[in-house]
C-alpha positions as CSV (number, residue, x, y, z in Angstrom):
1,X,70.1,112.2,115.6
2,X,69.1,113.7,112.1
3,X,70.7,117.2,113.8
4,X,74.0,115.4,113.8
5,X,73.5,113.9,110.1
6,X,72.8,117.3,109.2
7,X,76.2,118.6,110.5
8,X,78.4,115.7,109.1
9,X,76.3,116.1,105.6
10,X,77.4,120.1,106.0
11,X,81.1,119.0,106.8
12,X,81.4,116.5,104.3
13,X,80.4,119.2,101.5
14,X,82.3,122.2,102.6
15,X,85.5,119.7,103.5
16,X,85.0,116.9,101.5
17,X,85.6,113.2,103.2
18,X,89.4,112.9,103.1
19,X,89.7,115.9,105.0
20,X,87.4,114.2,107.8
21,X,88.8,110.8,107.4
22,X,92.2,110.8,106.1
23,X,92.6,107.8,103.4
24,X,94.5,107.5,99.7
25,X,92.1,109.3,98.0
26,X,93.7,112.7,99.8
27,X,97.4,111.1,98.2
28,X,95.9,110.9,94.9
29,X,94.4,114.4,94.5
30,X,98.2,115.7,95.6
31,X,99.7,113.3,93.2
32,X,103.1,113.3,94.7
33,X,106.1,112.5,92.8
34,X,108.1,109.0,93.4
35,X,111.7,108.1,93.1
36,X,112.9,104.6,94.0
37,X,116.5,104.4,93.9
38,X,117.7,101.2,94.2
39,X,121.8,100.4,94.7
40,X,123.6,97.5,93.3
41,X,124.5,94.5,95.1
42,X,124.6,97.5,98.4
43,X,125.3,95.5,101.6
44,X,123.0,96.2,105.2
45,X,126.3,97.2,106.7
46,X,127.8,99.5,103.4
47,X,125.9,102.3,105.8
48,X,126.6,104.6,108.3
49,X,122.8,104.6,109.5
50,X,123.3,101.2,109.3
51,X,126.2,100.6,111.6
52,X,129.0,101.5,108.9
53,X,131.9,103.0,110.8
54,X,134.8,102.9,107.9
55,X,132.4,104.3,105.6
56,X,130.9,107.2,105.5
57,X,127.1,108.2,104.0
58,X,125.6,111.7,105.1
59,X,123.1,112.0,102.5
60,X,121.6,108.2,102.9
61,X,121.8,109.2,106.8
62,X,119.9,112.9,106.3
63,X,117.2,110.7,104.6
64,X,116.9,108.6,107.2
65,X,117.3,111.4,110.0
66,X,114.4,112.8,108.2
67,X,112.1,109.7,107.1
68,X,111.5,106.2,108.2
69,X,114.0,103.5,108.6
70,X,113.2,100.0,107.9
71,X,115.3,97.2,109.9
72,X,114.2,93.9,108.8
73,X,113.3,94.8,105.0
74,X,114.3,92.4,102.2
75,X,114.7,92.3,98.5
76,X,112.7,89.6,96.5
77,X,115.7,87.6,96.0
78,X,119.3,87.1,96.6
79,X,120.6,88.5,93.2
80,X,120.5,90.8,90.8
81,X,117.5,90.2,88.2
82,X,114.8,88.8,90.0
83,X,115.2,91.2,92.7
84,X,114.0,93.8,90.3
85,X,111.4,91.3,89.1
86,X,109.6,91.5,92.2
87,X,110.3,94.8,92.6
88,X,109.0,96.2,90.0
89,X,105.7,93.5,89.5
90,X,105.0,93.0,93.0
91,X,105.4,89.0,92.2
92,X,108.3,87.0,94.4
93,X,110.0,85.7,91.5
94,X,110.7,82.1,92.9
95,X,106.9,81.2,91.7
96,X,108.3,81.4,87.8
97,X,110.5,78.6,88.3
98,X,113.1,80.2,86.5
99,X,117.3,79.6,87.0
100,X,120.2,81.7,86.4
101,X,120.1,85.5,86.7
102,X,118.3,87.1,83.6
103,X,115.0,87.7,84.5
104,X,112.4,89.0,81.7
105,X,109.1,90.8,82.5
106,X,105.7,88.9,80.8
107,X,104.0,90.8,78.5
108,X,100.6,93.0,79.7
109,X,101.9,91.8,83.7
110,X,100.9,95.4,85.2
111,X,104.3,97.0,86.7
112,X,105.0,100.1,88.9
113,X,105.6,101.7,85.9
114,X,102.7,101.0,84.1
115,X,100.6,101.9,87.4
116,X,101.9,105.3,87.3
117,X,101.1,105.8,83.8
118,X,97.4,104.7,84.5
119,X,97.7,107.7,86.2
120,X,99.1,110.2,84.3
121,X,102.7,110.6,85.1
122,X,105.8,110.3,83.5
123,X,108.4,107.6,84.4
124,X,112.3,107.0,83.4
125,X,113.9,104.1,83.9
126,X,117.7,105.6,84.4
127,X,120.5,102.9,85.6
128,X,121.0,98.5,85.6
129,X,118.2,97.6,84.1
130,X,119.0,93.5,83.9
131,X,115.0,92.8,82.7
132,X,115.7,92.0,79.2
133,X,115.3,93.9,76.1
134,X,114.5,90.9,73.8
135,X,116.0,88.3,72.3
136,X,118.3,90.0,69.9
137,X,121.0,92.5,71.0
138,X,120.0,95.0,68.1
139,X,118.1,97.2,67.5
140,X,115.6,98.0,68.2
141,X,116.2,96.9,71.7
142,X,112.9,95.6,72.7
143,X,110.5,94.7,74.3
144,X,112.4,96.5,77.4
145,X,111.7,99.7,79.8
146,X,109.2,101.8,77.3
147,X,107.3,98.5,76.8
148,X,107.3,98.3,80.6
149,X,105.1,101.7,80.6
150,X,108.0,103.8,81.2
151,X,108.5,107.5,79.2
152,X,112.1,107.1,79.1
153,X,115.1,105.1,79.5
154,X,119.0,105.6,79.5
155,X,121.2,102.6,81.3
156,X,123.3,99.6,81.6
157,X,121.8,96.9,80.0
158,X,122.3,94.1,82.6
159,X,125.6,94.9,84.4
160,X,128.3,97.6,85.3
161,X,130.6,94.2,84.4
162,X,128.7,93.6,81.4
163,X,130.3,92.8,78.2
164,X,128.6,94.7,76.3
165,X,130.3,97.8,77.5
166,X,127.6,100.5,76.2
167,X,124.5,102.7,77.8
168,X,121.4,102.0,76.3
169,X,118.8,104.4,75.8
170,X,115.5,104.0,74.7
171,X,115.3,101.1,71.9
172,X,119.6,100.9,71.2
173,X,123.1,101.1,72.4
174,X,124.5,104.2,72.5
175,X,127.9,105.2,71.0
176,X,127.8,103.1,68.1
177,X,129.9,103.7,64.9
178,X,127.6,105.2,62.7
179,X,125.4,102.1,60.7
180,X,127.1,99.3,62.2
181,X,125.6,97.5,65.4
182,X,127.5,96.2,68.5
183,X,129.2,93.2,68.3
184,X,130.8,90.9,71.2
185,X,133.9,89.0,69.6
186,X,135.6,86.6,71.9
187,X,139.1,87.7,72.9
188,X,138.6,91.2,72.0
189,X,138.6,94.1,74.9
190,X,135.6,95.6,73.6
191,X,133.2,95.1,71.3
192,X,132.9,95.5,67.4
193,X,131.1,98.6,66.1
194,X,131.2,100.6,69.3
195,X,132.9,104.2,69.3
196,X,132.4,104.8,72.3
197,X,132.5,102.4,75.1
198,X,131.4,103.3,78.8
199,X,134.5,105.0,80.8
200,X,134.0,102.9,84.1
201,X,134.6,105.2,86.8
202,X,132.1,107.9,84.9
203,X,129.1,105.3,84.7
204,X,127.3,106.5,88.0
205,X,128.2,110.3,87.3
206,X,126.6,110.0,83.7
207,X,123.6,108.1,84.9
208,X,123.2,110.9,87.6
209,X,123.1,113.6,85.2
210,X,120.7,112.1,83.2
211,X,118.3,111.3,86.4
212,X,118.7,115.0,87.4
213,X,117.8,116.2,83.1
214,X,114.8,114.1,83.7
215,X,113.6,115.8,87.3
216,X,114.3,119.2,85.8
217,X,112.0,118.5,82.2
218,X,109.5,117.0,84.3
219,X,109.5,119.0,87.5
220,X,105.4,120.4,86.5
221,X,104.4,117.4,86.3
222,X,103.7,114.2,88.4
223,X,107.2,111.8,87.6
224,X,107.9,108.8,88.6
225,X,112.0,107.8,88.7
226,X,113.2,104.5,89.3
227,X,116.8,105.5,89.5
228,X,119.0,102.5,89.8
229,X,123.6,103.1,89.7
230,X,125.6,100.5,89.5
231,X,127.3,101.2,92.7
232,X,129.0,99.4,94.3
233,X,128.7,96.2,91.9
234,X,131.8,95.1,90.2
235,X,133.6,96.5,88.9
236,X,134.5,98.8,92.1
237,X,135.5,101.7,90.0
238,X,134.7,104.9,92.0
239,X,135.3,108.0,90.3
240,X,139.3,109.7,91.0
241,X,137.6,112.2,93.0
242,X,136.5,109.8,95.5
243,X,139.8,107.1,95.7
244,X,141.5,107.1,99.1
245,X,138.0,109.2,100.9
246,X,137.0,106.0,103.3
247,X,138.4,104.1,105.6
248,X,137.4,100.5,103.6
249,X,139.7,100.7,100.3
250,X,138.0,100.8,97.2
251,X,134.6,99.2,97.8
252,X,133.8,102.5,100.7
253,X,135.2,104.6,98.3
254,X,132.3,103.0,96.1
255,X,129.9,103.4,97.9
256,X,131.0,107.0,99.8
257,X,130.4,108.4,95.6
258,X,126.7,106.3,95.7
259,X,126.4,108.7,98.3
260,X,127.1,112.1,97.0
261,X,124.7,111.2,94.3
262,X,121.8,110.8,96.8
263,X,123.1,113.6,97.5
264,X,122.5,115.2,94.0
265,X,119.0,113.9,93.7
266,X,118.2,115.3,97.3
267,X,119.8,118.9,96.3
268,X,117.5,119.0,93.0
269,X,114.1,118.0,94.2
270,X,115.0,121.1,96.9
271,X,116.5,123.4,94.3
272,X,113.2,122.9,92.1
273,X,110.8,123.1,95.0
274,X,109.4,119.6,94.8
275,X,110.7,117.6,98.0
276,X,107.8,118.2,100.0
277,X,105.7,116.4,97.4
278,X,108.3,113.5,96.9
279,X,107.8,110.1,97.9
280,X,111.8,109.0,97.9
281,X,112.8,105.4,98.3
282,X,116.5,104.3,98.8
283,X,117.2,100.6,98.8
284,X,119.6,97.9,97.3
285,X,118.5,95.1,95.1
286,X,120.3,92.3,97.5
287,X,123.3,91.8,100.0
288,X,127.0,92.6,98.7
289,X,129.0,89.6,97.5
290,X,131.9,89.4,100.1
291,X,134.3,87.9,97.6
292,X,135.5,89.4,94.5
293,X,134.2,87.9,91.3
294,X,137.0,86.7,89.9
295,X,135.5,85.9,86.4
296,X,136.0,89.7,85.7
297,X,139.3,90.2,86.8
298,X,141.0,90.1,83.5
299,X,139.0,92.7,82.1
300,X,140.3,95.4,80.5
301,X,138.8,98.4,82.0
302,X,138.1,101.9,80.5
303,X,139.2,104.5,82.8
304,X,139.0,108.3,82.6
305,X,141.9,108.4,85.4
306,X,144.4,106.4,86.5
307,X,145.1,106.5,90.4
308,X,145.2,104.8,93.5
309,X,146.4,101.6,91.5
310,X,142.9,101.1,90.6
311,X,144.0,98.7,87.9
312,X,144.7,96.4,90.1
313,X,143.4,97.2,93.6
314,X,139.8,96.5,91.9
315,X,140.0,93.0,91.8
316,X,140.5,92.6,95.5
317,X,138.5,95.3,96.7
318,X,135.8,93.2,98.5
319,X,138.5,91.3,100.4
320,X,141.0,94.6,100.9
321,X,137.4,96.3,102.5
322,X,137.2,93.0,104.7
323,X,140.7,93.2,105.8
324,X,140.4,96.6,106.6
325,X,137.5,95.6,109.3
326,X,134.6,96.4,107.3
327,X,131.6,94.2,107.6
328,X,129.4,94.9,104.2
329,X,126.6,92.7,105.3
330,X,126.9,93.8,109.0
331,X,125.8,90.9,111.5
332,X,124.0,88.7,108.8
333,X,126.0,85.7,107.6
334,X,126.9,85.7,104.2
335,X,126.0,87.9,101.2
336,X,124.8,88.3,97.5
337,X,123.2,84.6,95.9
338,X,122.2,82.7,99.7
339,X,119.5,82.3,101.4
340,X,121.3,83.5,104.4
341,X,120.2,87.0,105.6
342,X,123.3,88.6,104.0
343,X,122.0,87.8,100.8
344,X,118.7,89.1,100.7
345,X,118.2,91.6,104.3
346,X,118.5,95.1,102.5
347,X,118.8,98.7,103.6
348,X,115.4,100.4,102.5
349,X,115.1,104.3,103.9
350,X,111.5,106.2,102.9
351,X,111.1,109.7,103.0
352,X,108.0,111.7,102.1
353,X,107.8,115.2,104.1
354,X,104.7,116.0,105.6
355,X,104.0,112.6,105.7
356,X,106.3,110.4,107.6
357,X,107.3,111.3,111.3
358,X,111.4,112.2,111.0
359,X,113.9,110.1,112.7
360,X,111.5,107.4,112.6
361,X,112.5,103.6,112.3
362,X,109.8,100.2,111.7
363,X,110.6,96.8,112.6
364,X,108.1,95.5,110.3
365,X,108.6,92.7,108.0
366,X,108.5,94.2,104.6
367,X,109.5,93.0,101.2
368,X,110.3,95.3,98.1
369,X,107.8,93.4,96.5
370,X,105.2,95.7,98.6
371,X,106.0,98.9,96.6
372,X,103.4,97.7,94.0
373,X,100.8,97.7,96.6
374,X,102.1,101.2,98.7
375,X,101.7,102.7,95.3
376,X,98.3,101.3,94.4
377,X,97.0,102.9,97.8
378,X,98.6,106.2,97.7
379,X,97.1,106.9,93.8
380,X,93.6,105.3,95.1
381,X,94.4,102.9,92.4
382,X,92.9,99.2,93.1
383,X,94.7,96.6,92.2
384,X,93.7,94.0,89.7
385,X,93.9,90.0,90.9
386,X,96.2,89.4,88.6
387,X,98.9,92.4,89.9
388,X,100.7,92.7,92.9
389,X,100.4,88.7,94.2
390,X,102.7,89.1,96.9
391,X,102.6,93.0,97.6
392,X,101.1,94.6,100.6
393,X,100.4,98.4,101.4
394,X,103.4,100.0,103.5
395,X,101.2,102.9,103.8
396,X,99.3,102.0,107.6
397,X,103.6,101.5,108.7
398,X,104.5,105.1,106.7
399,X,101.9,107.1,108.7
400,X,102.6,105.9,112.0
401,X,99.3,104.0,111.9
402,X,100.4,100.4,112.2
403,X,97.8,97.4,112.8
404,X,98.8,95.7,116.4
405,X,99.1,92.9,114.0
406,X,102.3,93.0,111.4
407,X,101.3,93.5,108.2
408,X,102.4,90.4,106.5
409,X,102.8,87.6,109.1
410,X,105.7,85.4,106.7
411,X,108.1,86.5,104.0
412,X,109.5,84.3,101.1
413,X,112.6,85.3,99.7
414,X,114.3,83.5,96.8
415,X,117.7,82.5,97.8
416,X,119.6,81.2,94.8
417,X,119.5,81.1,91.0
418,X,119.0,77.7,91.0
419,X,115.4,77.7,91.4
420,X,115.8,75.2,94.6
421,X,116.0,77.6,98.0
422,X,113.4,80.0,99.5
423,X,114.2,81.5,102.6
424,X,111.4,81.9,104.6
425,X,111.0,84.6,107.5
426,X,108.2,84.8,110.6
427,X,109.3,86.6,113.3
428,X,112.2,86.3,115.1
429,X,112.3,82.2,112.7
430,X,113.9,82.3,109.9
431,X,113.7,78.8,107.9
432,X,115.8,78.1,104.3
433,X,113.7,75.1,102.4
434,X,115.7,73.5,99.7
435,X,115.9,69.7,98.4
436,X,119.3,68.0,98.2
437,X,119.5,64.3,96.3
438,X,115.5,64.6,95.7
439,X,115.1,65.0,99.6
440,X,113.6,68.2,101.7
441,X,115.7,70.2,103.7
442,X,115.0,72.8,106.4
443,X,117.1,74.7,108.3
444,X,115.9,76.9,110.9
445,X,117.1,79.3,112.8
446,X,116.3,81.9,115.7
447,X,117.3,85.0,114.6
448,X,116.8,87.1,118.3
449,X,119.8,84.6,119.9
450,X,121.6,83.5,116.4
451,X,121.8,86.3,113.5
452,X,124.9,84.6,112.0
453,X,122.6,81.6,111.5
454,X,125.1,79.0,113.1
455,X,122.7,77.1,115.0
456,X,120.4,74.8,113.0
457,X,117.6,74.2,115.2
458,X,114.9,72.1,112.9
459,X,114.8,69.2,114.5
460,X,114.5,70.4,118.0
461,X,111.2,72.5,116.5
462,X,109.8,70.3,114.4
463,X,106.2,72.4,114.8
464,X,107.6,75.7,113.6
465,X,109.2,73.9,110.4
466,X,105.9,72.5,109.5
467,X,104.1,75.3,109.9
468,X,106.5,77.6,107.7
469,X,106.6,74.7,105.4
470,X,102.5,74.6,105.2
471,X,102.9,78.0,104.5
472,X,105.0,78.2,101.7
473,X,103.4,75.3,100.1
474,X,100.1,77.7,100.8
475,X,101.6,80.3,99.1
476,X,102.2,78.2,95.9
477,X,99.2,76.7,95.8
478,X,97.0,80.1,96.1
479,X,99.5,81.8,93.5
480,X,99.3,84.6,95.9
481,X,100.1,86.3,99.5
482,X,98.1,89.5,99.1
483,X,94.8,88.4,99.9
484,X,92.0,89.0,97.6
485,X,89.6,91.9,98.8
């Protein structure tokens, strides 16, 4: 007996215990870099990988082909702002009672950002940012991304529709006559004090480049990128190069450019040497919309070129993509702001070579809230009670070590912006709990026989909608999912 304690004291000093045991600790010491890259309002069906057939994505595929694909992964909610609420905190969003669709982050609440900074890396937030930067739109333009714990910003305030028609870096808008500040006057195009107003179908190209400047000044050094385009929200302005490339109008010409800037990214971390230490994340912030909004349709865009009847093809593009046979949210019913899987079942792809078996795939129920948590685990970093409430570690699924058990048994999605329906997924149930009149109402569906969610089945299973409703009222009662170590 003390013979073999001898030999694993002797192992343990000349290897050290990771090397014996595996664990975080080993992830930390490499320090790999991380870049989420998060689409706008991208559908579950806008991909190839993901059953796409008039569209058209090779470089989303190639990460697949050569990471992990997730089938049942959804975003914290069903629109734009909290998504990237929970994304970025870890928190689901529904539990801050909030309506509408501008989400702000609380002061000192710990975020992926900051995590990484604890750390010692560099971070940029480059693309939508739609977390607030304040109250007032001047400068400076704060509290926003830096405040956040990020290095560096440059982006779209809240919107590629937004009206305030300007990038933002750092603290203030860019392209601003020189001592004046932006102003937003009713009935004019664009707004007061601005020289230089974002050309729409160069918003993604121009966030790109600056992603890419980023990786290049940083490439000695642990970065973190959270890399969001505005593809393929409205307005669906794809660059010329790109009009007329799909088979699904405008909208998979959209998306077929989000592409070729994965593409880009991909082609730099290899040109610099880097992907084999580079955790990469692509995922969407919700479902696409399947309608056009029609509230922007009047807008006067700024175009570097005219073609394909852009003008006016872009305010029909969702339903000239539909009529065309393309299916943006694949087989889930309905799309951006319900509770329906449409709205909130996302596309999410992770690569990290050396790491992650290629041509993998998971069928794990997983919530982008859980990147807080991943994070935590591969830096070795533990998180605080008050961090990461609803976010659990995807690293067991990454490594091909998965628990027999899933590792979150129920998911809680919010469904609207008006603070009233959380969707609520356990297995093959999926349950929507809302109020109507002052009253409680379930809807519950079986996703294995029904993924259009025609069938309401709650009354017939009155046992499963108690138990999903006990468990969501569990959930806001704790304050938490993550369990407490």
């Amino acid at each position: 007996m003390q013979s073999n304690l001898r030999l694993l004291t002797l192992l343990l000093l000349l290897f050290g215990s990771t090397a014996l045991f595996g664990g975080s600790t080993a992830f930390a010491q490499q320090r790999p870099n991380i870049v989420i890259m998060m689409a706008d309002d991208l559908g579950y069906g806008d991909i190839s990988c993901y059953g796409a057939t008039k569209i058209q994505t090779p470089n989303i595929d190639a990460l697949a082909s050569q990471g992990m694909m997730f089938s049942d992964a959804h975003a914290a909610a069903s629109v734009c702002s909290p998504s990237r609420y929970g994304l970025m905190t870890g928190r689901l969003p529904w539990r801050l009672h909030r309506k509408g669709n501008g989400y702000r982050l609380e002061s000192g609440r710990m975020t992926l950002a900051s995590l990484v900074k604890s750390q010692g890396y560099r971070s940029a937030a480059i693309g939508k940012w739609h977390l607030g930067y304040g109250r007032n739109w001047e400068y400076p333009l704060s509290p926003g991304p830096l405040e956040a714990g990020f290095t560096y910003h440059f982006g779209v305030p809240t919107n590629h529709n937004d009206q305030y028609r300007a990038f933002v870096e750092n603290h203030d808008f860019v392209g601003l006559v020189p001592g004046e500040k932006l102003r937003v006057v009713d009935g004019q195009a664009f707004p007061s004090g601005l020289a230089k107003p974002r050309v729409e179908d160069q918003v993604d190209s121009d966030l790109t480049a600056k992603a890419i400047e980023f990786i290049r000044e940083n490439a000695d050094q642990p970065f973190f990128l959270y890399f969001t385009p505005c593809a393929p929200h409205t307005h669906v302005t794809p660059a010329a190069a790109f009009r007329g490339t799909s088979q699904a109008g405008l909208l998979g010409d959209y998306v077929q450019e989000l592409d070729s800037h994965v593409g880009e990214i991909i082609d730099t971390l290899d040109a610099l040497g880097i992907a084999e230490n580079t955790l990469f994340v692509f995922t969407s912030d919700n479902g696409n919309s399947p309608k056009d909004f029609k509230g922007t349709q009047n807008v006067e865009l700024n175009l570097a070129v005219d073609s394909h009847n852009i003008r006016e093809r872009f305010k029909t593009a969702k339903q000239e993509a539909r009529e065309l046979g393309h299916l943006t949210n694949g087989p889930w019913h309905d799309g951006k702001g319900s509770p329906y899987e449409g709205g909130h079942r996302v596309p999410f792809i992770v690569r990290w070579p050396g790491k992650i078996t290629p041509q993998s795939e998971s069928t794990q129920l997983v919530c982008l809230t859980d990147m807080m948590a991943t994070l935590a685990e591969i830096l070795d970093v533990e998180l605080p009670e008050d961090a990461g409430e609803d976010s659990f570690s995807l690293v067991p699924t990454l490594l091909g070590t998965d628990p027999k058990t899933p590792l979150r048994e129920i998911a809680f999605v919010q469904g609207d912006t008006k603070d009233n329906a959380i969707a609520i997924r356990s297995g093959d149930w999926k349950m929507i709990a809302s109020t109507s009149g002052g009253a409680k109402v379930h809807e519950l569906f079986d996703l294995s026989e029904d993924k259009g969610e025609t069938k309401n089945l709650a009354s017939g299973h009155p046992e499963i909608v108690q138990r999903l409703s006990a468990a969501l009222e569990k959930a806001r009662a704790d304050g938490r999912t993550r369990p407490l170590p």
